[in-house]
DRENNUTI-856341 format. One record per residue (C-alpha): x negated, y, z; residue number from 1. Coordinates in steps of 0.25 Angstrom, whole numbers, always signed. Layout:
<nodes>
c1 = X c2 = Y c3 = Z i = NUM
...
</nodes>
This chain:
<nodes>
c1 = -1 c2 = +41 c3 = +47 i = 1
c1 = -9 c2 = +28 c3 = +45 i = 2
c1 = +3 c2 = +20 c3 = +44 i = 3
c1 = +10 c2 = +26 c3 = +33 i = 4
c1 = -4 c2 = +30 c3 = +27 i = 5
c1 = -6 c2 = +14 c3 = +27 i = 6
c1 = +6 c2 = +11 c3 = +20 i = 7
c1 = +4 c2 = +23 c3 = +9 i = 8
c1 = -7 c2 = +14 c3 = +5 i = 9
c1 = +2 c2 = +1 c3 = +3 i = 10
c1 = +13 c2 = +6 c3 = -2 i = 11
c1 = -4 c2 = +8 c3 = -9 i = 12
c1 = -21 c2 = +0 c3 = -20 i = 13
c1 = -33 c2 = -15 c3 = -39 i = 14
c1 = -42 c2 = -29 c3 = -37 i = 15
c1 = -53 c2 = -30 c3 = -30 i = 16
c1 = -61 c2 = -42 c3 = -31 i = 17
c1 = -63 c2 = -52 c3 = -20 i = 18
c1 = -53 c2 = -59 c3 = -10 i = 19
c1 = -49 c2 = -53 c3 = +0 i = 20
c1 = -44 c2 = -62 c3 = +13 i = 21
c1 = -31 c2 = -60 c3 = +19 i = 22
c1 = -31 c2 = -53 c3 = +29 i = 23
c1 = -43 c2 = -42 c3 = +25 i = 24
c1 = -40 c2 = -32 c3 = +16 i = 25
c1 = -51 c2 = -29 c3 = +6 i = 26
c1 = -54 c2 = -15 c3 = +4 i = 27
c1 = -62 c2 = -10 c3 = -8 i = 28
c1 = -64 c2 = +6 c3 = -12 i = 29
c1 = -70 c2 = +9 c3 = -25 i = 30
c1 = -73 c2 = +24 c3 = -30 i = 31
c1 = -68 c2 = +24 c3 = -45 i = 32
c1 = -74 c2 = +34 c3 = -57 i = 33
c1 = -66 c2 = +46 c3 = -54 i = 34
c1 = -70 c2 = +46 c3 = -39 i = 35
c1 = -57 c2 = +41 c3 = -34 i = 36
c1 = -57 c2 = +29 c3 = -25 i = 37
c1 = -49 c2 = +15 c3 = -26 i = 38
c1 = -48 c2 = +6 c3 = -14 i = 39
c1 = -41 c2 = -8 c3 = -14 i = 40
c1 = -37 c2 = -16 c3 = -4 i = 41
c1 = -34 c2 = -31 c3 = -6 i = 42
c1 = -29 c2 = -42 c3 = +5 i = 43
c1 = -24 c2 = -55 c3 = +3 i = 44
c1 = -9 c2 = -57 c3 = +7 i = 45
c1 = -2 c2 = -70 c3 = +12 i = 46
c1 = +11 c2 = -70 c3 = +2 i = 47
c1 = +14 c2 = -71 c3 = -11 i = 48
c1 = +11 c2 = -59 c3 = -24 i = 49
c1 = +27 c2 = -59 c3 = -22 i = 50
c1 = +27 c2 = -57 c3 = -7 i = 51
c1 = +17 c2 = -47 c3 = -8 i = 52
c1 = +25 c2 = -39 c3 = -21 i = 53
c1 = +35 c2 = -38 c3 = -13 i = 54
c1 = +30 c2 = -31 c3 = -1 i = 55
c1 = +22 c2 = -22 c3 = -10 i = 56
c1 = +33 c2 = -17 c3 = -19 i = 57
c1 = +45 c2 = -18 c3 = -12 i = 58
c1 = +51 c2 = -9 c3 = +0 i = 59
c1 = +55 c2 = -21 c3 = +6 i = 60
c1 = +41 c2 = -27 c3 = +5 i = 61
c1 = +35 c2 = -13 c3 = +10 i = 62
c1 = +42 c2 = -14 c3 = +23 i = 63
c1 = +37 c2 = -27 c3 = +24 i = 64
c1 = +22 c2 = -24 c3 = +27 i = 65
c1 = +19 c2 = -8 c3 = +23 i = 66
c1 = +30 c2 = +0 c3 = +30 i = 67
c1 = +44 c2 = +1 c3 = +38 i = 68
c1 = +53 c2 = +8 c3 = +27 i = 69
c1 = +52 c2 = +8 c3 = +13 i = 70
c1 = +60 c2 = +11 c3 = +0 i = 71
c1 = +63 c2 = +10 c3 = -15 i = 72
c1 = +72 c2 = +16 c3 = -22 i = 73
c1 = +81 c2 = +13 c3 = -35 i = 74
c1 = +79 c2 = +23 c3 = -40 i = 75
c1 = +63 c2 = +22 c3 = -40 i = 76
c1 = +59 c2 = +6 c3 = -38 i = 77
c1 = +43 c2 = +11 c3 = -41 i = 78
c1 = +46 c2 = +20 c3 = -26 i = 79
c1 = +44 c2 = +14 c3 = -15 i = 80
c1 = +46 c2 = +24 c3 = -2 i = 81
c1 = +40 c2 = +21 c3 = +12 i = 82
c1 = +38 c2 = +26 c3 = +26 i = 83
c1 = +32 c2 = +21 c3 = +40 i = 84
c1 = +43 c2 = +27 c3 = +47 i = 85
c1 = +55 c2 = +18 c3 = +48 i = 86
c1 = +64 c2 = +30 c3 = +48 i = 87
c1 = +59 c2 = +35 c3 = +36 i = 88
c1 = +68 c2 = +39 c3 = +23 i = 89
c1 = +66 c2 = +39 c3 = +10 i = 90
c1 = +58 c2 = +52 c3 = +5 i = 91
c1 = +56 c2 = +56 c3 = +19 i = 92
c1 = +42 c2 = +64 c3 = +21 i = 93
c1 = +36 c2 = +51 c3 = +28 i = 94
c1 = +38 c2 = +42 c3 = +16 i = 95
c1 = +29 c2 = +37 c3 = +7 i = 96
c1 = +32 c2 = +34 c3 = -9 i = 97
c1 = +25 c2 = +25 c3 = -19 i = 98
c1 = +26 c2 = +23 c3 = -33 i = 99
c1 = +26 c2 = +10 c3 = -40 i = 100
c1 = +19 c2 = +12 c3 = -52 i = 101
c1 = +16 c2 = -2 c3 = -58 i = 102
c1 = +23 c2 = -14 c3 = -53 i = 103
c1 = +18 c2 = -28 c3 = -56 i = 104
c1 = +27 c2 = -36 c3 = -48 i = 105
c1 = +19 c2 = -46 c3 = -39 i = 106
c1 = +7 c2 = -41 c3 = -45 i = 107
c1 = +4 c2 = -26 c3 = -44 i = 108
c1 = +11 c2 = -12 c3 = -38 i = 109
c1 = +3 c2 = +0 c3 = -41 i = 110
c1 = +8 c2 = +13 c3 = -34 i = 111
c1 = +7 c2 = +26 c3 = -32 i = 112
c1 = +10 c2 = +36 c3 = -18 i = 113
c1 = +19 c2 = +45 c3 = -21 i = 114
c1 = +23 c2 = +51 c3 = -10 i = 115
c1 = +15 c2 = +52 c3 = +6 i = 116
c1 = +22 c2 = +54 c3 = +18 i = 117
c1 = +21 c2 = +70 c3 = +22 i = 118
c1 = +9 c2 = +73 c3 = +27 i = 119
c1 = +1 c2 = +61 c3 = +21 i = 120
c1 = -15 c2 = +65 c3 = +19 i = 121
c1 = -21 c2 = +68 c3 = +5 i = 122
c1 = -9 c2 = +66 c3 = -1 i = 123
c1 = -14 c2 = +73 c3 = -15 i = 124
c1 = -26 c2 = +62 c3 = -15 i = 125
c1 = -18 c2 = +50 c3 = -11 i = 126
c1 = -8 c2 = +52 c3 = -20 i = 127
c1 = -17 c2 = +50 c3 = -32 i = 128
c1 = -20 c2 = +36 c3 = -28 i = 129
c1 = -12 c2 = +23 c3 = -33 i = 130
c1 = -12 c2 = +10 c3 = -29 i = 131
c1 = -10 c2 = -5 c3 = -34 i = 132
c1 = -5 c2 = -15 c3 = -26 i = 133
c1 = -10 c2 = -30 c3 = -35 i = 134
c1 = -5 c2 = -42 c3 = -29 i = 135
c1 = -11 c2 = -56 c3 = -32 i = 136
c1 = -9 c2 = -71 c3 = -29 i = 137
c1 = -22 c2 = -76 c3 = -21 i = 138
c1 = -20 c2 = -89 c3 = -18 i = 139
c1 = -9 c2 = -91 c3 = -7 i = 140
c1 = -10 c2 = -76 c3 = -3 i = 141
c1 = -8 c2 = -63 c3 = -14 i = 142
c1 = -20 c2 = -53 c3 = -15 i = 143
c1 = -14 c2 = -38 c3 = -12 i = 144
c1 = -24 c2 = -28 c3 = -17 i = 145
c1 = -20 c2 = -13 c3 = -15 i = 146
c1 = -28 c2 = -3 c3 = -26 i = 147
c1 = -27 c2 = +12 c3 = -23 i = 148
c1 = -34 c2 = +21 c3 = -34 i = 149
c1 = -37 c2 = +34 c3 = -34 i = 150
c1 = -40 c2 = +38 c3 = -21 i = 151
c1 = -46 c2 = +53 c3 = -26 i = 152
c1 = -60 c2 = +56 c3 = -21 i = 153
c1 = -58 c2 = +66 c3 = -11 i = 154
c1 = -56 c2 = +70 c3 = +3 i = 155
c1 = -40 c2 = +66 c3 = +3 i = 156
c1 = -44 c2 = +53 c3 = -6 i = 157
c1 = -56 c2 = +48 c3 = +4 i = 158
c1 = -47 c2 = +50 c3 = +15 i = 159
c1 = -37 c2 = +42 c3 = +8 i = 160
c1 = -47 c2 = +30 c3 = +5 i = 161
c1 = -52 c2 = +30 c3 = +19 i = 162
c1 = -37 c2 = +28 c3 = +24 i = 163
c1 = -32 c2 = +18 c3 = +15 i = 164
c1 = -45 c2 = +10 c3 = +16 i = 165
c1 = -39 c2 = +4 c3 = +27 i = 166
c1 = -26 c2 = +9 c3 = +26 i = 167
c1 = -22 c2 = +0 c3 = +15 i = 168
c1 = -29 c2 = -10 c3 = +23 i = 169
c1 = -19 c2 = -10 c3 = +33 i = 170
c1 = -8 c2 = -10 c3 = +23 i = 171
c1 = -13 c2 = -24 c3 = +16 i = 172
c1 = -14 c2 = -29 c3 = +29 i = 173
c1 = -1 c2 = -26 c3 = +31 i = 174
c1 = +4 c2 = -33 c3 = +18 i = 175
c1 = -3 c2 = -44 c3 = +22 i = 176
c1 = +1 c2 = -45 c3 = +37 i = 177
c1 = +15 c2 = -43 c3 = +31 i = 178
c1 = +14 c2 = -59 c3 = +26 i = 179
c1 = +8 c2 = -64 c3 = +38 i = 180
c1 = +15 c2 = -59 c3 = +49 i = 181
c1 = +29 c2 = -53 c3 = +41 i = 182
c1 = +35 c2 = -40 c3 = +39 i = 183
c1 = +31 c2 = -30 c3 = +47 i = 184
c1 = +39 c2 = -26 c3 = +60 i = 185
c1 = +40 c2 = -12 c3 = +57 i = 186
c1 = +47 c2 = -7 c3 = +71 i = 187
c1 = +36 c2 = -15 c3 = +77 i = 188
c1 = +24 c2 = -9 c3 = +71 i = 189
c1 = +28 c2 = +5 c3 = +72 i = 190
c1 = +32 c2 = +2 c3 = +87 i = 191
c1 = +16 c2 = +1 c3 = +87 i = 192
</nodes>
């Protein structure tokens, strides 16, 4: 559950201030006016804004670094559909769906979970959430900050932070242990 779990939140979070090194992933949680919790995780990435646009807002860039399949379709280029399971389908029960809601090419994706993988936990509360990815040149690397907003302030929507917290984490690492080490071996790791 973890692994998929952890790649919902990529295919997942607005600017914090302050440098982060590569390498570390900053993590900041703030409770808004409504009670609803944003949390955002930033990292420094070695490549460029348009290296990292496209392995946030491609299929081909998502297999890259977040998981073994994914899809868009032509007939929805704001769906992107993936899965952990190399065997997966499209629209299969173990699939997860996001929506592209505003693109601003090597700048910003912001998204929205529309569809879990069956038996996902707190699904009513996670689907309230949305999330921005903002890219940024920092010198020679590019800041990656992952904004998620509107984590509802109750049992499911606690649960929820507390697993992404680190969760989304793990996934920024993996974007940036994407252009150091290369794509990820997917028949290897999920030998593990």
């Amino acid at each position: 559950m973890r692994a998929w779990a952890t790649g919902l939140a990529a295919a997942l979070l607005l600017a914090v201030p302050g440098a982060a090194l590569a390498g570390e992933v900053r993590v900041t949680r703030q409770v808004e006016a409504d009670a609803t919790t944003t949390m955002v995780h930033e990292i420094l990435v070695d490549a460029t804004p348009a290296e990292v646009w496209t392995a946030i807002s491609t299929a081909e860039g998502w297999m890259t670094w977040a998981v073994p399949v994914a899809w868009m379709t032509k007939d929805d280029p704001d769906l992107i559909e993936a899965a952990y399971d190399p065997a997966s389908k499209p629209g299969g029960a173990d699939t997860i769906q996001q929506r592209f809601g505003e693109r601003i090419p090597g700048r910003r994706l912001g998204f929205r979970t529309v569809k879990a993988p069956a038996g996902f936990p707190h699904w009513d509360a996670y689907q309230k959430v949305t999330s921005v990815f903002e890219i940024e040149p920092a010198g020679r690397q590019t800041r990656v900050r992952l904004t998620s907003r509107g984590y509802p302030d109750s049992e499911g929507g606690r649960a929820l932070v507390a697993f992404f917290e680190s969760g989304n984490g793990e996934t920024l690492e993996n974007l940036r242990a994407r252009f150091v080490t290369g794509p990820v071996d997917w028949n290897a790791k999920l030998r593990r």
